[in-house]
Structure formats: structure tokens, C-alpha cells
Backbone atoms as SQL, in Angstrom:
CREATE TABLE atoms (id INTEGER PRIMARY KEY, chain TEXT, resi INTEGER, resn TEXT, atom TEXT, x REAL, y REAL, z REAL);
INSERT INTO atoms VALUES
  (1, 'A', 1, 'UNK', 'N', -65.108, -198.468, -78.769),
  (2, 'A', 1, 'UNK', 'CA', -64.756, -197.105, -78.385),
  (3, 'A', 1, 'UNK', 'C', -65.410, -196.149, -79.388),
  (4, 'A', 2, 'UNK', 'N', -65.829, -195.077, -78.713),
  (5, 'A', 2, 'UNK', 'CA', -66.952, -194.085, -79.743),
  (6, 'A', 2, 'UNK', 'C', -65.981, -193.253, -80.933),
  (7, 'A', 3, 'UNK', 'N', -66.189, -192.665, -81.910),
  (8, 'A', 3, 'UNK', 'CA', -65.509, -192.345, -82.576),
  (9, 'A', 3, 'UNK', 'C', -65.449, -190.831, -81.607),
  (10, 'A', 4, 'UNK', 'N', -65.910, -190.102, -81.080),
  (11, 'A', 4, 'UNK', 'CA', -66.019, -188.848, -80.506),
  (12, 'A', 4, 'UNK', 'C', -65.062, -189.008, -79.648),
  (13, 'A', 5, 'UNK', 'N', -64.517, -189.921, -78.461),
  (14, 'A', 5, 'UNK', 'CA', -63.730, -190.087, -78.475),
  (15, 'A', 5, 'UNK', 'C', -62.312, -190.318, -78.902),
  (16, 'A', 6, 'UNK', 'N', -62.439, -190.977, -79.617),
  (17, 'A', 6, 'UNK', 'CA', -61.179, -191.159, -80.841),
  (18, 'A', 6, 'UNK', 'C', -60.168, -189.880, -81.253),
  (19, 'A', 7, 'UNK', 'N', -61.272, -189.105, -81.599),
  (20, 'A', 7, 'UNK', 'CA', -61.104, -187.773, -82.399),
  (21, 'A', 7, 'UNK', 'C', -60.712, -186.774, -81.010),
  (22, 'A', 8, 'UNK', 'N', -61.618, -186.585, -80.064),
  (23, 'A', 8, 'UNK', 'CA', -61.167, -186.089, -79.307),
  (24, 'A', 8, 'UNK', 'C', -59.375, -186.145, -78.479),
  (25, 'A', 9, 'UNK', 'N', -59.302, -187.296, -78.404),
  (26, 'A', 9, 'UNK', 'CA', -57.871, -188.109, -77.813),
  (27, 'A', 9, 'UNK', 'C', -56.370, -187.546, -78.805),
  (28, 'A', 10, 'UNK', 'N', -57.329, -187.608, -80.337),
  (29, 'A', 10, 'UNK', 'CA', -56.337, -186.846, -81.327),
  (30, 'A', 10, 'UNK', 'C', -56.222, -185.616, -81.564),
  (31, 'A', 11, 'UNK', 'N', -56.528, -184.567, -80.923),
  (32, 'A', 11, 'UNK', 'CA', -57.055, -183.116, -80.803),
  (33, 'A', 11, 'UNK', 'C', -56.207, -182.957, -79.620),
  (34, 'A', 12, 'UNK', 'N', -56.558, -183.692, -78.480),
  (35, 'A', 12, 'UNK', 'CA', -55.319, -183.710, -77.339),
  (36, 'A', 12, 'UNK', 'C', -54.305, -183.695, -77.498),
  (37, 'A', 13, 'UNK', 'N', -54.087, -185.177, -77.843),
  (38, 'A', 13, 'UNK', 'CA', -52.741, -185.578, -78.417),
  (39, 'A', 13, 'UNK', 'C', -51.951, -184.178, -79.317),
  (40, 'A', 14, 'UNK', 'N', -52.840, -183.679, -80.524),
  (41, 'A', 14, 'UNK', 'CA', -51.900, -183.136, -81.560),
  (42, 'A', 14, 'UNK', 'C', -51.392, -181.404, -80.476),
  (43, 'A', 15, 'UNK', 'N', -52.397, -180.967, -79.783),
  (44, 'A', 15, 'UNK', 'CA', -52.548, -179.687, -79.177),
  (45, 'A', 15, 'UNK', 'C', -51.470, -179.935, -77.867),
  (46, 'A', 16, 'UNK', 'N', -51.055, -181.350, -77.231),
  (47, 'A', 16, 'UNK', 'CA', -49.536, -181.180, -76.767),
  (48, 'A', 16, 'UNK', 'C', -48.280, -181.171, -77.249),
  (49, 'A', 17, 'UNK', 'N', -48.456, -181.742, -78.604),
  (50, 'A', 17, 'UNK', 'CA', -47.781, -181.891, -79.468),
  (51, 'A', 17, 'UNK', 'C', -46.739, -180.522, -79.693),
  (52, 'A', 18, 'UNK', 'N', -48.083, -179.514, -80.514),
  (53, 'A', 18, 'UNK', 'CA', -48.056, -178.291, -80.586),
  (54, 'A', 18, 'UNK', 'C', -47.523, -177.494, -79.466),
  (55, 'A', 19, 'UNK', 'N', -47.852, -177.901, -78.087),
  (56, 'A', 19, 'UNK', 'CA', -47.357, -176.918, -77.089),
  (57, 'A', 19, 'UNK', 'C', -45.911, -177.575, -76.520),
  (58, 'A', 20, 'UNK', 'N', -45.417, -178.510, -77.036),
  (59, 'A', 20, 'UNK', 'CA', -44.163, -178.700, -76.590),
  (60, 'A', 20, 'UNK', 'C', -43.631, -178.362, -78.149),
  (61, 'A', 21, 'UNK', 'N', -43.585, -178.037, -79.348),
  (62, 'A', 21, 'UNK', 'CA', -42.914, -177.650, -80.456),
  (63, 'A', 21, 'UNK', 'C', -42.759, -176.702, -80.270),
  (64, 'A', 22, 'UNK', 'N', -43.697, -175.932, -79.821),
  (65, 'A', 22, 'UNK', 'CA', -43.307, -174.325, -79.209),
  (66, 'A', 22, 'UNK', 'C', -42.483, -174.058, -77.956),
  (67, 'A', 23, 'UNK', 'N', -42.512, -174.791, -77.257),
  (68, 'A', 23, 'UNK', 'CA', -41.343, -174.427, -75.886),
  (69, 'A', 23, 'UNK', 'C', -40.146, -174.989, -76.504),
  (70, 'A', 24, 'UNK', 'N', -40.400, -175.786, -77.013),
  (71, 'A', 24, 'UNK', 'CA', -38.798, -176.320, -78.098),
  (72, 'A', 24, 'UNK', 'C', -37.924, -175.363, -78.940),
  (73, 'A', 25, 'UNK', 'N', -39.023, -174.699, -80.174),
  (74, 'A', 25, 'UNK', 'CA', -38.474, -173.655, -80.445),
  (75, 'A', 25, 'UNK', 'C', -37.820, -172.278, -79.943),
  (76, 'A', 26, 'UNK', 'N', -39.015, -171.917, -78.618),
  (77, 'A', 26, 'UNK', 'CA', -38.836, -170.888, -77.814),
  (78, 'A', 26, 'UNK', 'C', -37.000, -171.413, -76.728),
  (79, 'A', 27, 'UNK', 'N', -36.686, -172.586, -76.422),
  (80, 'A', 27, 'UNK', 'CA', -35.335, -172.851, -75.570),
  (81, 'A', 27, 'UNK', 'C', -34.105, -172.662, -76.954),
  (82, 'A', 28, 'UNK', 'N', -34.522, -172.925, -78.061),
  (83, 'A', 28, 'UNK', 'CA', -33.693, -172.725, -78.840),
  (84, 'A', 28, 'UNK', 'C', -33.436, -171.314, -79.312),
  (85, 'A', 29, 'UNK', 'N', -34.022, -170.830, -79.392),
  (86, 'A', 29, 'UNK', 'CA', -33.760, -168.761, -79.456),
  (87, 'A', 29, 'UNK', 'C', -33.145, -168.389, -78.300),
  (88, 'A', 30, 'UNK', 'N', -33.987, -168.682, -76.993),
  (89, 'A', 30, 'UNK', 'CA', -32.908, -168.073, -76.038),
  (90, 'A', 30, 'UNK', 'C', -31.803, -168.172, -76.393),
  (91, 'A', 31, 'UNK', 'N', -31.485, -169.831, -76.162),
  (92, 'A', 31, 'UNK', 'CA', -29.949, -170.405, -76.443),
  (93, 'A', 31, 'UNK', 'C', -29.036, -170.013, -77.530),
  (94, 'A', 32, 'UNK', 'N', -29.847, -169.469, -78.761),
  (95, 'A', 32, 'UNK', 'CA', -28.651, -169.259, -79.581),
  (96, 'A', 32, 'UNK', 'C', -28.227, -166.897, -79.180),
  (97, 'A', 33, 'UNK', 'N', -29.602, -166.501, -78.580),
  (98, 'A', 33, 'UNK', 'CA', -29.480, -165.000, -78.481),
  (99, 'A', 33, 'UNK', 'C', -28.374, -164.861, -77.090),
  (100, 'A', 34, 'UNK', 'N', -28.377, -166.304, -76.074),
  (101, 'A', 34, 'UNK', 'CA', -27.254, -166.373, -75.195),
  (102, 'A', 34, 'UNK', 'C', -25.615, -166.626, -75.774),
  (103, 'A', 35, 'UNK', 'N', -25.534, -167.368, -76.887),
  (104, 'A', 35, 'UNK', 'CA', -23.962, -167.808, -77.210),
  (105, 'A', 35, 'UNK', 'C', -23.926, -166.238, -78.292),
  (106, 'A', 36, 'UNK', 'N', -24.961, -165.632, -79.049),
  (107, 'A', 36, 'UNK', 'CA', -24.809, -164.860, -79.743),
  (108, 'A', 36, 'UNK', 'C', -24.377, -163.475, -78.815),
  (109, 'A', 37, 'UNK', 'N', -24.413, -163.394, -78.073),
  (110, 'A', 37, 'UNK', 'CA', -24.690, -161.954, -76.659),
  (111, 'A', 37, 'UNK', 'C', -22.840, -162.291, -76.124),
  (112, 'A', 38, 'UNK', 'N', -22.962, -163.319, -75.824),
  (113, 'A', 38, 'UNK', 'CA', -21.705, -163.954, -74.838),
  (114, 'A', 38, 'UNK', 'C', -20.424, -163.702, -76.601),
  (115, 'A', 39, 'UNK', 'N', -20.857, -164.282, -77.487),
  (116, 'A', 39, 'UNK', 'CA', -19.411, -164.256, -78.375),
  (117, 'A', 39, 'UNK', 'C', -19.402, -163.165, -79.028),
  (118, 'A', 40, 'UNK', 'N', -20.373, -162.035, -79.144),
  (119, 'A', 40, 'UNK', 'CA', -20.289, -160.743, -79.213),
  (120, 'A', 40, 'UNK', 'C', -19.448, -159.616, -78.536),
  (121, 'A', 41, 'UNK', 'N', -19.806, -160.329, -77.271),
  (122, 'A', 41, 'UNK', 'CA', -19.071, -159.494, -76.206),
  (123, 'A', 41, 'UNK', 'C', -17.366, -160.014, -75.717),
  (124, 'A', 42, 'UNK', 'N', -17.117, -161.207, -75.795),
  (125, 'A', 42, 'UNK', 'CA', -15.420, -161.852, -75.720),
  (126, 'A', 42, 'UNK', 'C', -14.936, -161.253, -76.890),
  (127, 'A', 43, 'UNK', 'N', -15.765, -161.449, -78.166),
  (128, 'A', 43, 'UNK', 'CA', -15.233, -161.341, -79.509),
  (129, 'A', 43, 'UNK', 'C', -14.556, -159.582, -79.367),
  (130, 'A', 44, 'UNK', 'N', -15.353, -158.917, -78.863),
  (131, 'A', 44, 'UNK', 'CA', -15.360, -157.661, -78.499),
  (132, 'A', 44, 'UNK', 'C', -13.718, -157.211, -77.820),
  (133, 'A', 45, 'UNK', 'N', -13.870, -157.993, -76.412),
  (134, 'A', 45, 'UNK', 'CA', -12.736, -158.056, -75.554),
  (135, 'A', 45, 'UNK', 'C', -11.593, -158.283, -76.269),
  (136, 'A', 46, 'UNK', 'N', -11.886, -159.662, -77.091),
  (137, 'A', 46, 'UNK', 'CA', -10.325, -159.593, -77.955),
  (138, 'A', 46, 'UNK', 'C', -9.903, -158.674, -78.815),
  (139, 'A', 47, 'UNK', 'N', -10.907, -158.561, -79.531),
  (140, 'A', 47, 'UNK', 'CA', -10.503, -156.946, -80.802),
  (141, 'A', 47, 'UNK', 'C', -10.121, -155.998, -79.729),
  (142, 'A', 48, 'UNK', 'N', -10.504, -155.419, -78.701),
  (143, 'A', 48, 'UNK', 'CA', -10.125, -153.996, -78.130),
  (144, 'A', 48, 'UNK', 'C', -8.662, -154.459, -77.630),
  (145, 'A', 49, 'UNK', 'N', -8.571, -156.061, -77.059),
  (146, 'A', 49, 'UNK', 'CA', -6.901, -156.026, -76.166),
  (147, 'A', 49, 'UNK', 'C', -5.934, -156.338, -77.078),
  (148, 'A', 50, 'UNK', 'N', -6.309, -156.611, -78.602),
  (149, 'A', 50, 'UNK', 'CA', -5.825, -156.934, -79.811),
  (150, 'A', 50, 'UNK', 'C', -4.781, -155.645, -80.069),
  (151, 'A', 51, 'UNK', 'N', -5.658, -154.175, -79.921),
  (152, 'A', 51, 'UNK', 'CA', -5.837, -153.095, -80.996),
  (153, 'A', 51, 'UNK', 'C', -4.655, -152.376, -79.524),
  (154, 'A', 52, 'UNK', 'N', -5.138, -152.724, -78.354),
  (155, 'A', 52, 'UNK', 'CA', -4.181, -152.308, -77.263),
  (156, 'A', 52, 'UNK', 'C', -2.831, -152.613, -77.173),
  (157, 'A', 53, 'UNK', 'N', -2.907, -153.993, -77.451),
  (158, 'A', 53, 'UNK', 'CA', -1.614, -154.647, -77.820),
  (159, 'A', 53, 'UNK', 'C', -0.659, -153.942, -79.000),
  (160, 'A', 54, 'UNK', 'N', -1.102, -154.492, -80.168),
  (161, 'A', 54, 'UNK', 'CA', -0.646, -153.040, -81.421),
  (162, 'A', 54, 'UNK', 'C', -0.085, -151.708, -80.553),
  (163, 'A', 55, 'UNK', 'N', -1.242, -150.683, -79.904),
  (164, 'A', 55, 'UNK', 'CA', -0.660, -149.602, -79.751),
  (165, 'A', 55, 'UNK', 'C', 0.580, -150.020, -79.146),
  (166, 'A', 56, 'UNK', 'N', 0.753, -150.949, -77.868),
  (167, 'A', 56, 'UNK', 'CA', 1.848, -150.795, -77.428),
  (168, 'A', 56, 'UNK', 'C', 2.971, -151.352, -77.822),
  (169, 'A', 57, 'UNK', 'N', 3.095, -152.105, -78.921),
  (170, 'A', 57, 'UNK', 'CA', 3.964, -152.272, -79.582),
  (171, 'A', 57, 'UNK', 'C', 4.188, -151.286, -79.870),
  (172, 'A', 58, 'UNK', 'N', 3.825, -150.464, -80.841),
  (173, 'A', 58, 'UNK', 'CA', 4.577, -149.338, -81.563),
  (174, 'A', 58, 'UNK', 'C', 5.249, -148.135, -80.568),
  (175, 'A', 59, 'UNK', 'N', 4.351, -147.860, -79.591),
  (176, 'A', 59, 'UNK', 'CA', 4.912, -147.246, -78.626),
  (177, 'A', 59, 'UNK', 'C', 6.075, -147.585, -78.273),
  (178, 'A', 60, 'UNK', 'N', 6.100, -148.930, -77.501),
  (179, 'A', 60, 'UNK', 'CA', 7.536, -149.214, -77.459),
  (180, 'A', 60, 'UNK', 'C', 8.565, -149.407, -78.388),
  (181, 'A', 61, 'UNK', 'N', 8.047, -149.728, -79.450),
  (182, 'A', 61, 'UNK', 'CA', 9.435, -149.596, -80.689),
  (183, 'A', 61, 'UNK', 'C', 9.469, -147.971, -80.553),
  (184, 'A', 62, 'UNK', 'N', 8.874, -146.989, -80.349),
  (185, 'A', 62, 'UNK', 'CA', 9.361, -145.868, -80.200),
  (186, 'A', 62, 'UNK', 'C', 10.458, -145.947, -79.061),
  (187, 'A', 63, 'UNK', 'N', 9.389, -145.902, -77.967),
  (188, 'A', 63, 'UNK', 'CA', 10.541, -145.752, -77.055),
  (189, 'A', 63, 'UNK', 'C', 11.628, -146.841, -76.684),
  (190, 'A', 64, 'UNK', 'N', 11.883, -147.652, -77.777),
  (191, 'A', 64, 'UNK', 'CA', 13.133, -148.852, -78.054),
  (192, 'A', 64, 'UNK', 'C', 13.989, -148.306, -78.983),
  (193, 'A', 65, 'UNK', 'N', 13.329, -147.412, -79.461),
  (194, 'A', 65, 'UNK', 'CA', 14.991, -146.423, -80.225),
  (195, 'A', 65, 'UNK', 'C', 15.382, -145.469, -79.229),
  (196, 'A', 66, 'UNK', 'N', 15.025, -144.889, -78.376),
  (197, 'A', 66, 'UNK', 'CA', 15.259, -144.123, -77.551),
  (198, 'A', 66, 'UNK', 'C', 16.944, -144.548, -76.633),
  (199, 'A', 67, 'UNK', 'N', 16.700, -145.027, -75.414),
  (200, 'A', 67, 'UNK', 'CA', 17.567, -145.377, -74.424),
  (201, 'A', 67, 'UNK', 'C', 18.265, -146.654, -75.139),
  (202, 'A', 68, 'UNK', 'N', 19.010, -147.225, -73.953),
  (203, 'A', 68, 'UNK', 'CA', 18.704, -148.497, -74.232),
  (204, 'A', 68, 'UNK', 'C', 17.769, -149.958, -74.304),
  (205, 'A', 69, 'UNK', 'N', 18.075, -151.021, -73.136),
  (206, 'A', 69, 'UNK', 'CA', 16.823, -151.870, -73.788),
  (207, 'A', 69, 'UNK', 'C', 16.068, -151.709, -72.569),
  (208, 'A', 70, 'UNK', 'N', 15.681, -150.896, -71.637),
  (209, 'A', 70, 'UNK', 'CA', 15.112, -150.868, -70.747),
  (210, 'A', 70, 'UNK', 'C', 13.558, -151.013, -71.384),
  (211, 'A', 71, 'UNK', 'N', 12.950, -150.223, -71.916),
  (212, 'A', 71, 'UNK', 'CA', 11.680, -150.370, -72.891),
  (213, 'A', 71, 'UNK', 'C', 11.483, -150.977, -73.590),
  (214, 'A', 72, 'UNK', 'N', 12.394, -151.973, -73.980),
  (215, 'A', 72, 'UNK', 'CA', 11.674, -152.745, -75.309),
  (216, 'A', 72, 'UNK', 'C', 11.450, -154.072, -74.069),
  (217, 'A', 73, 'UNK', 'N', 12.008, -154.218, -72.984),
  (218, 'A', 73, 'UNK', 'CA', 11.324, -155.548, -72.170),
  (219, 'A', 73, 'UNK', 'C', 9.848, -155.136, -71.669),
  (220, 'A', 74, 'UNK', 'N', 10.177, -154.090, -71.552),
  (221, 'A', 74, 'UNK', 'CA', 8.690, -153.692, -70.914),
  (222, 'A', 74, 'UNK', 'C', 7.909, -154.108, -71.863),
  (223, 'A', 75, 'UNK', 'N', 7.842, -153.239, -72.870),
  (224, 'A', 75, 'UNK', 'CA', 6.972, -153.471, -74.557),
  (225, 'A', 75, 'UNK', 'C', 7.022, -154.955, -74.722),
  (226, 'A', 76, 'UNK', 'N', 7.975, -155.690, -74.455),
  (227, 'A', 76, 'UNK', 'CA', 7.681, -156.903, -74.960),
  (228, 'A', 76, 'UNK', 'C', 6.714, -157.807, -73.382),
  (229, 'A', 77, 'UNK', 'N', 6.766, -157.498, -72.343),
  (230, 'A', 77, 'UNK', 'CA', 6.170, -158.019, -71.074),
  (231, 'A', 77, 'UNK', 'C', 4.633, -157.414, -71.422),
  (232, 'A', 78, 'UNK', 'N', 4.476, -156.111, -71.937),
  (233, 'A', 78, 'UNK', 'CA', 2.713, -155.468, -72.123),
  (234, 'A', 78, 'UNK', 'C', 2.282, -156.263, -72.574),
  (235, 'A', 79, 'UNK', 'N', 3.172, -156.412, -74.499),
  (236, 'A', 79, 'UNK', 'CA', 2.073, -156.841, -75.051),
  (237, 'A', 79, 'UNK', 'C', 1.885, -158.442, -75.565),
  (238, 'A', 80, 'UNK', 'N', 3.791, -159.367, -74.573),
  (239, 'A', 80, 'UNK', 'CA', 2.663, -160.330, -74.315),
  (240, 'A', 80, 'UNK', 'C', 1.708, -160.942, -73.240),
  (241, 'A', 81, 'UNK', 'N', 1.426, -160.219, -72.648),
  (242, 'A', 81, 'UNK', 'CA', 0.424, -160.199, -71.214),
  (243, 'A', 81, 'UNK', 'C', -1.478, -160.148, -71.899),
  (244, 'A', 82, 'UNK', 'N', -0.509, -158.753, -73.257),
  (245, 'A', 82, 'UNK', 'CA', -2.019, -158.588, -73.591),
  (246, 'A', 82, 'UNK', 'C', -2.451, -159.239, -74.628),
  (247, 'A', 83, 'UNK', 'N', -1.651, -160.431, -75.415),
  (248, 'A', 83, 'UNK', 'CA', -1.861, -161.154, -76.609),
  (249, 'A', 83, 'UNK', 'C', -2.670, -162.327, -75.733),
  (250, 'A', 84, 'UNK', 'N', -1.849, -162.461, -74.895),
  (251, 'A', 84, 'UNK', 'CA', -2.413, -163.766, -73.641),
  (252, 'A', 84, 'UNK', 'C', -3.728, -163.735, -74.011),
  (253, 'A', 85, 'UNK', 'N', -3.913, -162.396, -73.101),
  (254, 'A', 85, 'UNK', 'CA', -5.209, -161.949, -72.520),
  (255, 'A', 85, 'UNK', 'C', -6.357, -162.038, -73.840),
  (256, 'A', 86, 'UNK', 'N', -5.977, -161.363, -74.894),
  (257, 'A', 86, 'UNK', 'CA', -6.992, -161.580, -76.416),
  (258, 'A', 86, 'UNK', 'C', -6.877, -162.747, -76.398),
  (259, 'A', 87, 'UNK', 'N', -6.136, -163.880, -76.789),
  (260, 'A', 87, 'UNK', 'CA', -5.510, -165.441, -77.029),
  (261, 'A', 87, 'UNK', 'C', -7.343, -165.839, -76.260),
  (262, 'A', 88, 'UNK', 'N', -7.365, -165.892, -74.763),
  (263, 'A', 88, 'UNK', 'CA', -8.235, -166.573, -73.802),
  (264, 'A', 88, 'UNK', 'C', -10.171, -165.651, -73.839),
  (265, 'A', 89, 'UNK', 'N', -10.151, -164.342, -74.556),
  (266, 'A', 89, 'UNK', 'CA', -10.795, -163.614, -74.847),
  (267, 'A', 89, 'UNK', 'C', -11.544, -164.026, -76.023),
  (268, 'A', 90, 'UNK', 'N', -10.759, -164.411, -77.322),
  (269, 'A', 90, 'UNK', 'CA', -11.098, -165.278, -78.288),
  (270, 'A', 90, 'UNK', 'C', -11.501, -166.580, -78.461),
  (271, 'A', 91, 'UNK', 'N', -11.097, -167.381, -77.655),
  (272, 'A', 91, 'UNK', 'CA', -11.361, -168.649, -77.329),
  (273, 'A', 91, 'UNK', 'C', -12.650, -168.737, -76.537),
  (274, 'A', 92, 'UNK', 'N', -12.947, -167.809, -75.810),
  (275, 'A', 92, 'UNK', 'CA', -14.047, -167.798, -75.410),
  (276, 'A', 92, 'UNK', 'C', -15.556, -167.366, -75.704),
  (277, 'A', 93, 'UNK', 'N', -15.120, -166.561, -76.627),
  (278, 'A', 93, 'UNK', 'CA', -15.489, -166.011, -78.157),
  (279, 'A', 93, 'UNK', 'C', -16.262, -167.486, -79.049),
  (280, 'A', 94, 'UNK', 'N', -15.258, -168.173, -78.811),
  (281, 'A', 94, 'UNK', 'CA', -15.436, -169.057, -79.771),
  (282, 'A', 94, 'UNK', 'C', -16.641, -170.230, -79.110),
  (283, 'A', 95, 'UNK', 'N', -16.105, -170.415, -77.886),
  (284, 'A', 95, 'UNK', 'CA', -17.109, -171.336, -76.964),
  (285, 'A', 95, 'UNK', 'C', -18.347, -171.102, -77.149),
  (286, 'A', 96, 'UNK', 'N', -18.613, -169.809, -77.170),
  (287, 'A', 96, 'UNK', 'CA', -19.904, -169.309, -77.324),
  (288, 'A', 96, 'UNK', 'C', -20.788, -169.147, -78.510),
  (289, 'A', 97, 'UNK', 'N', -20.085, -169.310, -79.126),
  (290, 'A', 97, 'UNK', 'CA', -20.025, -169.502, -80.720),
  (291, 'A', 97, 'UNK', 'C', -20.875, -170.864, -80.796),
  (292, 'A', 98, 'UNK', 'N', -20.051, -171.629, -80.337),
  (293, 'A', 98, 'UNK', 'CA', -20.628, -173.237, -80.447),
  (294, 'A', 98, 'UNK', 'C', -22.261, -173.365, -79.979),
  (295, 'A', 99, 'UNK', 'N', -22.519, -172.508, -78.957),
  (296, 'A', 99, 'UNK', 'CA', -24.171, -172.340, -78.270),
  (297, 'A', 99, 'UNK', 'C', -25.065, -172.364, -79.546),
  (298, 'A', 100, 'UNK', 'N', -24.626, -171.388, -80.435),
  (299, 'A', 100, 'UNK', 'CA', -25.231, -170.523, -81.316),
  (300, 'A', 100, 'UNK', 'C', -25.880, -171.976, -82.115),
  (301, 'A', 101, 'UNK', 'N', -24.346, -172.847, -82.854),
  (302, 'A', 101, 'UNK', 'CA', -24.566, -173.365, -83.780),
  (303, 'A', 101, 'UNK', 'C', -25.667, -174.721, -83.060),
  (304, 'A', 102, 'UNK', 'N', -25.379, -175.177, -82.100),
  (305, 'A', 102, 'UNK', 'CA', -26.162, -175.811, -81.367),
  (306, 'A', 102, 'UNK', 'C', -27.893, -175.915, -81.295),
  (307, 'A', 103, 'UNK', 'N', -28.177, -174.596, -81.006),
  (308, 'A', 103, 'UNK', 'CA', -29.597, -174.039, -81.020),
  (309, 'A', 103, 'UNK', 'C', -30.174, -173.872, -82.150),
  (310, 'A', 104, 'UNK', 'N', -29.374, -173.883, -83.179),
  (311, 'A', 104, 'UNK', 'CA', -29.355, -173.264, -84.830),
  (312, 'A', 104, 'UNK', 'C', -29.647, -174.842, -86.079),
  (313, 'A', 105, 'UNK', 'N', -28.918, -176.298, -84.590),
  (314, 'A', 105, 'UNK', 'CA', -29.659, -177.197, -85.592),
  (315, 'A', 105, 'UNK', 'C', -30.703, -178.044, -85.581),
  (316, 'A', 106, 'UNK', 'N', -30.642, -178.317, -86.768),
  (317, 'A', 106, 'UNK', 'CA', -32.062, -179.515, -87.187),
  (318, 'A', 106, 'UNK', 'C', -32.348, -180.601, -86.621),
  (319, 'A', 107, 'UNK', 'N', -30.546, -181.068, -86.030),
  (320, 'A', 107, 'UNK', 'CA', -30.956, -182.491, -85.998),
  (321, 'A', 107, 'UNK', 'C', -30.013, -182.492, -84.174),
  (322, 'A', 108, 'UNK', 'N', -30.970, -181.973, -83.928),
  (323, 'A', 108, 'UNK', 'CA', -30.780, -182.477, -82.103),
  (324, 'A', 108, 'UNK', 'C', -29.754, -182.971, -81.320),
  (325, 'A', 109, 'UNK', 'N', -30.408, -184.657, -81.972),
  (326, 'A', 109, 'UNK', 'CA', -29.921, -185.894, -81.547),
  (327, 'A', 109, 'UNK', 'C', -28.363, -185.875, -81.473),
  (328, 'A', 110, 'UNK', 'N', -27.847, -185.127, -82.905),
  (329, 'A', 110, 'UNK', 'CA', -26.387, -185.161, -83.369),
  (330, 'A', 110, 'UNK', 'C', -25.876, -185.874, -83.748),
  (331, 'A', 111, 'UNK', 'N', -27.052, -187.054, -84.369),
  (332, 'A', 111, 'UNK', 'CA', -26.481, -188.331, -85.109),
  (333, 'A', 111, 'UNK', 'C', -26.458, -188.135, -86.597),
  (334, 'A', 112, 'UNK', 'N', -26.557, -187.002, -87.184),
  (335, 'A', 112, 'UNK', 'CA', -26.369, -187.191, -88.902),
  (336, 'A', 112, 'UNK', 'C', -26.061, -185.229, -88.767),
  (337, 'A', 113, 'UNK', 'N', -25.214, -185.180, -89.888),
  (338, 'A', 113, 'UNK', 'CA', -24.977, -183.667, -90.522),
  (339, 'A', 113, 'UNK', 'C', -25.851, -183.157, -90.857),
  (340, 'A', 114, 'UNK', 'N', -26.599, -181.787, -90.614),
  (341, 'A', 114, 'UNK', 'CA', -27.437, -181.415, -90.763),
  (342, 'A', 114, 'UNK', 'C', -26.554, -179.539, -91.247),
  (343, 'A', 115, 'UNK', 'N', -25.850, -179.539, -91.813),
  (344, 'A', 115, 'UNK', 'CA', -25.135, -178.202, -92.690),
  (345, 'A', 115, 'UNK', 'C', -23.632, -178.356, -93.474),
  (346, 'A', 116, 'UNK', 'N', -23.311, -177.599, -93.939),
  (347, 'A', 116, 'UNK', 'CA', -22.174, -177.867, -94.803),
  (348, 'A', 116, 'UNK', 'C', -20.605, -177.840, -93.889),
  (349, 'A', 117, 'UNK', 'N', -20.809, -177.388, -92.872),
  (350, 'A', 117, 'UNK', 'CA', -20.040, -176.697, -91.584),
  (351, 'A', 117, 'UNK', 'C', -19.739, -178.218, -91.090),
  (352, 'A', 118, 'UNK', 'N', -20.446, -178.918, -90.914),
  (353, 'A', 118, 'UNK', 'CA', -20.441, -180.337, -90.052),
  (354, 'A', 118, 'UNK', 'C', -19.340, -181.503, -90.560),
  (355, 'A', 119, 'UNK', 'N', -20.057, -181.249, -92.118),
  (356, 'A', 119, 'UNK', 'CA', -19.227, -182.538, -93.008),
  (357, 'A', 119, 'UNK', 'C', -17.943, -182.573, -93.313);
């Protein structure tokens, strides 16, 4: 076999090499700018139904000194409807989270620790 060949076959070889290291890298950015976008935005949802929740607590401890207990069931039905609601907001938060770290490692396969997070 000619050496021009040889060399050529390894020029092939290394230049698919190269073009699948790059679509490799390129599925791994999407993937982590997708769990990063997605747990940005739940993470989001929970802080705002978090901060909603709060208000209506206090609201209703206002209006739980008021009458009797007609308002404080309510206050207590808002805001746990809306702790729920952050509770499943966060968690999903978190799912997405996992994309991130996924795309973010070294070792693929997932057969050895590859950060301090793992061990």
C-alpha cells in the first residue's frame, strides 16, 4: 500500500474525527443553554409564587385580627395552594438544573466522577 495513501486515509480519518468533536461540542451548549433557559424560568415561577405567598400571609394575619376566623382559612387555603404551586415550580427548577450539569460533563459515559459535586 503506497504511503500517499496511508497519509491520505489519516487526514480523512482525523478531519471526521474533527467534524464529529464539533457537533459533540455544539449538542452540548444547546443542551446545557436549554436546562439553563428552562431552570431560569421555574426558578423564576417559584421566587414570584414564593414572594405571593408571603404577601398573603401577612395580609391575612391582618385581616385574622379583624373578624373572626373567617380569613385566616382563607389565608391559610391561598397560601397553601401557593406553597404547593412554588413546592412543583422548584422542583422543576431543579430538573432542569440536572440538563445543565449533564452537558457540562467530561465524562459522558457516567462511569467515573468527573467534579467535586459527584463524589
Amino acid at each position: 500500500m503506497p504511503l500517499d495513501k496511508i497519509v491520505g486515509d489519516v487526514v480523512d480519518n482525523l478531519s471526521a474525527t474533527a467534524r464529529a468533536e464539533l457537533a459533540l461540542l455544539e449538542a452540548r451548549g444547546e443542551l446545557a443553554l436549554h436546562g439553563a433557559s428552562r431552570a431560569a424560568i421555574w426558578g423564576g415561577v417559584a421566587a414570584t409564587a414564593l414572594g405571593i405567598a408571603l404577601l398573603a400571609l401577612a395580609f391575612g394575619a391582618i385581616l385574622a385580627l379583624a373578624p373572626l376566623i373567617g380569613p385566616v382559612l382563607a389565608t391559610v387555603v391561598v397560601v397553601s395552594a401557593l406553597l404547593v404551586f412554588a413546592g412543583i415550580a422548584a422542583w422543576r427548577a431543579q430538573v432542569h438544573y440536572g440538563d445543565i450539569r449533564t452537558a457540562l460533563r467530561r465524562d459522558l459515559t457516567g462511569e467515573g466522577f468527573d467534579d467535586a459535586a459527584d463524589t
